[in-house]
N, CA, C and O atoms as a CHARMM CRD file, in Angstrom:
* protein
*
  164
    1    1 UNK  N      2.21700   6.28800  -5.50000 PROA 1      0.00000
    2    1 UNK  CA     2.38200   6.51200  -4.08600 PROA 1      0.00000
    3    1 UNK  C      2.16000   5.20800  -3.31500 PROA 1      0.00000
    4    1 UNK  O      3.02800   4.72600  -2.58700 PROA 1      0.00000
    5    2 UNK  N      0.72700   4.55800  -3.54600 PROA 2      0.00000
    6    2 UNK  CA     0.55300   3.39700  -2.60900 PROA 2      0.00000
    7    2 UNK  C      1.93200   2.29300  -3.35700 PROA 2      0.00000
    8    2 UNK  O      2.54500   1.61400  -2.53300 PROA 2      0.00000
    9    3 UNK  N      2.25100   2.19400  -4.49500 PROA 3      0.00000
   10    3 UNK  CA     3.49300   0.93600  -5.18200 PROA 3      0.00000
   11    3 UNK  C      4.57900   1.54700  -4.32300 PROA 3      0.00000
   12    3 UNK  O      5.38100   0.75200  -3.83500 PROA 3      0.00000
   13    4 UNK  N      4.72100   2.76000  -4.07600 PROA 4      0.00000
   14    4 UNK  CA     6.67600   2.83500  -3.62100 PROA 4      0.00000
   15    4 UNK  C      6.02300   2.34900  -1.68800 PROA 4      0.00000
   16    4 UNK  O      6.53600   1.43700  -1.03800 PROA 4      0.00000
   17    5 UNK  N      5.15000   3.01000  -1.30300 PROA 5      0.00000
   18    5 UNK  CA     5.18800   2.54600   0.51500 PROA 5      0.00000
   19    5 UNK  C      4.87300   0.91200   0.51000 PROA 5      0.00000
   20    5 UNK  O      5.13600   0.30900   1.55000 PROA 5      0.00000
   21    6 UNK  N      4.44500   0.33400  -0.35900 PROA 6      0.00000
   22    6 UNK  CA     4.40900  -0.98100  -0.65900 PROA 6      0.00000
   23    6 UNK  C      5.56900  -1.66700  -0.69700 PROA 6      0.00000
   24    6 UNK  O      5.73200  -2.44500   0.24300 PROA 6      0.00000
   25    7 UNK  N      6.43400  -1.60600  -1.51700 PROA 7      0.00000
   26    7 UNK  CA     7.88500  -1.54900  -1.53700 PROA 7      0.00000
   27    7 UNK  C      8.71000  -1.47700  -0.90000 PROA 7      0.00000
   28    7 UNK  O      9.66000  -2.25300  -1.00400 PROA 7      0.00000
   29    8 UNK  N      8.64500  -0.33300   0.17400 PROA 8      0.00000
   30    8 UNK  CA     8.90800   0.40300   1.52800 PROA 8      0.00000
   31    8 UNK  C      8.71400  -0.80900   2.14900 PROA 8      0.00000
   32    8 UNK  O      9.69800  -1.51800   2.36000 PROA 8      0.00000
   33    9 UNK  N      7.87200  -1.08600   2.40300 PROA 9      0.00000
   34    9 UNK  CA     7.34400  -2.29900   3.61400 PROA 9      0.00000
   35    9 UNK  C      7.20200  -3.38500   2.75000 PROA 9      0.00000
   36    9 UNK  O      6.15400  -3.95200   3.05900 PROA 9      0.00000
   37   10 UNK  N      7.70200  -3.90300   1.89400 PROA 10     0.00000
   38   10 UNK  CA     8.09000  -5.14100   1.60200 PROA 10     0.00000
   39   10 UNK  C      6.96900  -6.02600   1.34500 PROA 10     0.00000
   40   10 UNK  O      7.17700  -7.23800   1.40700 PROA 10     0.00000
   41   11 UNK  N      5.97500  -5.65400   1.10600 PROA 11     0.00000
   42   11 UNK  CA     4.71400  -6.00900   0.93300 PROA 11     0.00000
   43   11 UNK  C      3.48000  -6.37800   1.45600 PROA 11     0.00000
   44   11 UNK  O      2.47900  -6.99300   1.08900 PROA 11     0.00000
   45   12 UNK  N      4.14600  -5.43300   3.04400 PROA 12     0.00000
   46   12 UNK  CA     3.06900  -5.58600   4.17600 PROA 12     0.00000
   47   12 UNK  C      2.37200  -4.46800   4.34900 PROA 12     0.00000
   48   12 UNK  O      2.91300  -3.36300   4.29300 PROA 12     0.00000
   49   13 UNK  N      0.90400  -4.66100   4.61200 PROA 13     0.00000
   50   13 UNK  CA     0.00000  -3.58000   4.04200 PROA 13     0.00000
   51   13 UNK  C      0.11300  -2.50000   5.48600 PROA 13     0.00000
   52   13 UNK  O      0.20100  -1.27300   5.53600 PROA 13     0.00000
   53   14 UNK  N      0.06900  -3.50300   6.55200 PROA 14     0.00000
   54   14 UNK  CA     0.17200  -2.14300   7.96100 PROA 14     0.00000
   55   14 UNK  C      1.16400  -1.23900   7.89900 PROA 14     0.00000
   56   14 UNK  O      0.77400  -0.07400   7.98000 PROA 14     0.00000
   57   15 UNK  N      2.79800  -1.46800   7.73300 PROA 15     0.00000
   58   15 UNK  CA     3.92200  -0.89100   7.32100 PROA 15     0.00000
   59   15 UNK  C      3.41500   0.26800   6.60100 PROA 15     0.00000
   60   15 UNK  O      3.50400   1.46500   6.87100 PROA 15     0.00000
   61   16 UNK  N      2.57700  -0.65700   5.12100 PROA 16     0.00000
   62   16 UNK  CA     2.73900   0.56200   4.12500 PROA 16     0.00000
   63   16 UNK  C      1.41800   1.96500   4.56300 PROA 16     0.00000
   64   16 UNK  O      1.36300   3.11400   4.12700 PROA 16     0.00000
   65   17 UNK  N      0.76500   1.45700   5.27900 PROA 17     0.00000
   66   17 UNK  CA    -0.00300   2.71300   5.63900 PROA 17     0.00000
   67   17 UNK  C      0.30800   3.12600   6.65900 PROA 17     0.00000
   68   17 UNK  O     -0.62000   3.79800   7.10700 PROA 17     0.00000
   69   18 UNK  N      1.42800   3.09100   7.54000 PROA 18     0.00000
   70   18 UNK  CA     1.89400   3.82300   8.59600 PROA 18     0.00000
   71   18 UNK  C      2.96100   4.84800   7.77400 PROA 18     0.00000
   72   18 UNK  O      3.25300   6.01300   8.04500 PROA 18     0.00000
   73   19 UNK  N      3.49400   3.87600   6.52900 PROA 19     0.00000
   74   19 UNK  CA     4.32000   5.14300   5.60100 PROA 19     0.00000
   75   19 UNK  C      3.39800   6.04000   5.20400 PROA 19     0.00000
   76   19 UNK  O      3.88500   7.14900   4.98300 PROA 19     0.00000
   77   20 UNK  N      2.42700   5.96400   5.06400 PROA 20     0.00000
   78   20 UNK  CA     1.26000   6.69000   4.17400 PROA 20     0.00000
   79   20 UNK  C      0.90900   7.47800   4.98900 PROA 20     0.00000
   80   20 UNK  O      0.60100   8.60200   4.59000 PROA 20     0.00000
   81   21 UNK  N      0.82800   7.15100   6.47900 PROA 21     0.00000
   82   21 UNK  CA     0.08700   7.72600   7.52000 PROA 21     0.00000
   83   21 UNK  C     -1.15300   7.93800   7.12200 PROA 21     0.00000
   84   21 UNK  O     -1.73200   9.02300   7.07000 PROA 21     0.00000
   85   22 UNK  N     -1.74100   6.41000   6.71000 PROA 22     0.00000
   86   22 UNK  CA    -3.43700   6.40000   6.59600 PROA 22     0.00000
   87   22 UNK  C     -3.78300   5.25600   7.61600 PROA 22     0.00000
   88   22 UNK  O     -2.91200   4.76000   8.33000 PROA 22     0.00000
   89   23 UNK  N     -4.86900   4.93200   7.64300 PROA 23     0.00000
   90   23 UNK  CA    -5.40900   3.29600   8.38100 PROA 23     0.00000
   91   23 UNK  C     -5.43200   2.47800   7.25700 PROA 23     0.00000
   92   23 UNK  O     -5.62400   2.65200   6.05300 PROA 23     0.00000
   93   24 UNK  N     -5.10800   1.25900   8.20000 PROA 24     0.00000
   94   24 UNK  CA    -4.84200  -0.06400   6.77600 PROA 24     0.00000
   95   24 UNK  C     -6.03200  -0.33900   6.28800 PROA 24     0.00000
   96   24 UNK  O     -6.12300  -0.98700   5.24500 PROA 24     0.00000
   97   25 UNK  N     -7.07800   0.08200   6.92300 PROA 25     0.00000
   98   25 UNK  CA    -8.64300  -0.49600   6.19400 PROA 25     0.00000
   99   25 UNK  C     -8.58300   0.65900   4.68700 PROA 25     0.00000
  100   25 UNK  O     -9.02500   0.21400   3.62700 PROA 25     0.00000
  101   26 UNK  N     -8.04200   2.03400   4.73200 PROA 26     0.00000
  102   26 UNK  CA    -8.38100   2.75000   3.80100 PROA 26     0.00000
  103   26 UNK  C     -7.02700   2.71100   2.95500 PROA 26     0.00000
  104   26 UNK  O     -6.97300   3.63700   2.14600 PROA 26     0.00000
  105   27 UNK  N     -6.31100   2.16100   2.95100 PROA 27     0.00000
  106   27 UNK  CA    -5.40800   1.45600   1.87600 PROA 27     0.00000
  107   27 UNK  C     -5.53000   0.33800   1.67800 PROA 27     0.00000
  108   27 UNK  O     -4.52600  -0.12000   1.13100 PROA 27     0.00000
  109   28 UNK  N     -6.53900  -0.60600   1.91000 PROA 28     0.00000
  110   28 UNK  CA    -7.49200  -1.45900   1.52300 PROA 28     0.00000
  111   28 UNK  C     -8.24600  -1.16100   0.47600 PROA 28     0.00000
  112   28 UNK  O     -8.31900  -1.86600  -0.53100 PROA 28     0.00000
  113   29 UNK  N     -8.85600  -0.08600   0.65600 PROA 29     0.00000
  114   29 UNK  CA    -9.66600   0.43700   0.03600 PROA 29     0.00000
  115   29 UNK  C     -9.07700   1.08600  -1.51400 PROA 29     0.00000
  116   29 UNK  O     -9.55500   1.02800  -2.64700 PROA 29     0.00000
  117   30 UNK  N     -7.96300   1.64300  -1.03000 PROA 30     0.00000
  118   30 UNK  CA    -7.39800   2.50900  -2.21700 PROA 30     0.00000
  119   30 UNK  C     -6.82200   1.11000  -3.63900 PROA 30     0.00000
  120   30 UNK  O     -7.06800   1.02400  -4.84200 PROA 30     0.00000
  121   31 UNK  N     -5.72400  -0.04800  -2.34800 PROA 31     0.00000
  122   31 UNK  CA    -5.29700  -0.80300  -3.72000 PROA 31     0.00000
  123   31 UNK  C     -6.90400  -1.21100  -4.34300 PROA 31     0.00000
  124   31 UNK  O     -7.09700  -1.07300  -5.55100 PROA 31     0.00000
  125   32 UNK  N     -8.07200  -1.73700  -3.40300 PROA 32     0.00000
  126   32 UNK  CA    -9.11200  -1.42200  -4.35400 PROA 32     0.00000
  127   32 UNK  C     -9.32500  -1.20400  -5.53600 PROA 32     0.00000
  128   32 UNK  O     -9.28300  -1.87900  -6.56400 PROA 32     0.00000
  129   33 UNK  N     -9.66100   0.25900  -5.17700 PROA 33     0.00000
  130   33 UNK  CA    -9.93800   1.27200  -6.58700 PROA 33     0.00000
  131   33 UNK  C     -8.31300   1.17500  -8.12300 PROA 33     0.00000
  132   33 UNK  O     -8.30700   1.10000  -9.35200 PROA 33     0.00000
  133   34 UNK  N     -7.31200   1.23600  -7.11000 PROA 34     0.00000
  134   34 UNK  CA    -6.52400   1.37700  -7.93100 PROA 34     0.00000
  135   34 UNK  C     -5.25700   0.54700  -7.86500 PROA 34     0.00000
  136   34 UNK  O     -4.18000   0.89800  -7.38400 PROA 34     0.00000
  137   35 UNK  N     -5.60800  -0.77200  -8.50700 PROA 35     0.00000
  138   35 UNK  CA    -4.54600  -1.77900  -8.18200 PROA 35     0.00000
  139   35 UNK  C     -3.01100  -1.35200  -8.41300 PROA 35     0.00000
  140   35 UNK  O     -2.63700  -0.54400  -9.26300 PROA 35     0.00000
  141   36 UNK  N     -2.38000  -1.88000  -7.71400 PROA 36     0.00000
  142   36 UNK  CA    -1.09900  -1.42300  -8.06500 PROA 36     0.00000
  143   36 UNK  C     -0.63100  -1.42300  -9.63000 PROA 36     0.00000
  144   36 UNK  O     -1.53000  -1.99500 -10.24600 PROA 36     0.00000
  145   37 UNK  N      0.23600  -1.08400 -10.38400 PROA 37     0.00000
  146   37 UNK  CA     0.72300  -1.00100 -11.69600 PROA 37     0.00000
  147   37 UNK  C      2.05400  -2.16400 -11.62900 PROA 37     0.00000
  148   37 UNK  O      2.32300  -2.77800 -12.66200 PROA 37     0.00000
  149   38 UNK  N      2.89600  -2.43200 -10.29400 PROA 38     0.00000
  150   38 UNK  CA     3.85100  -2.49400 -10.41200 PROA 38     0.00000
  151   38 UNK  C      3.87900  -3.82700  -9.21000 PROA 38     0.00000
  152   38 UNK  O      4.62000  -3.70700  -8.23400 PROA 38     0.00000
  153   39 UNK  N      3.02800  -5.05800  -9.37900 PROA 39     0.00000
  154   39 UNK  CA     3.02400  -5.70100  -7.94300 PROA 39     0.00000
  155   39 UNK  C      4.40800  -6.86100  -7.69400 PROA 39     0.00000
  156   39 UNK  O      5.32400  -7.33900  -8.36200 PROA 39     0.00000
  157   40 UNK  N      3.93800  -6.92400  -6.46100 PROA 40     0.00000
  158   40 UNK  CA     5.48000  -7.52200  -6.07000 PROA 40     0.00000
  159   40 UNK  C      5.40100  -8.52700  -6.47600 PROA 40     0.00000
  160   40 UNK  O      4.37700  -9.11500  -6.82400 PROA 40     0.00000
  161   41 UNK  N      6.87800  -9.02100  -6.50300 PROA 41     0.00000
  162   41 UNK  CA     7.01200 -10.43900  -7.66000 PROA 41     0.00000
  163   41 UNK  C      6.77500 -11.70800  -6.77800 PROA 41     0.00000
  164   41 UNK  O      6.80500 -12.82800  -7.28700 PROA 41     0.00000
């Protein structure tokens, strides 16, 4: 979920949590815990 809104927004983290419809501090938090699998090149 957080790799495709990542993607989505091209590798900008505000973008990708407005796709998420979270706050960018707590998709901060999430690549955190769970780095992406798939990061941009």
């Amino acid at each position: 979920m957080i790799d495709r809104a990542m993607t989505l927004s091209h590798g900008v983290q505000a973008k990708a949590a407005d796709v998420l419809q979270i706050s960018r501090s707590l998709l901060q938090y999430k690549i955190k815990q769970f780095p992406p699998t798939n990061p941009l090149k």
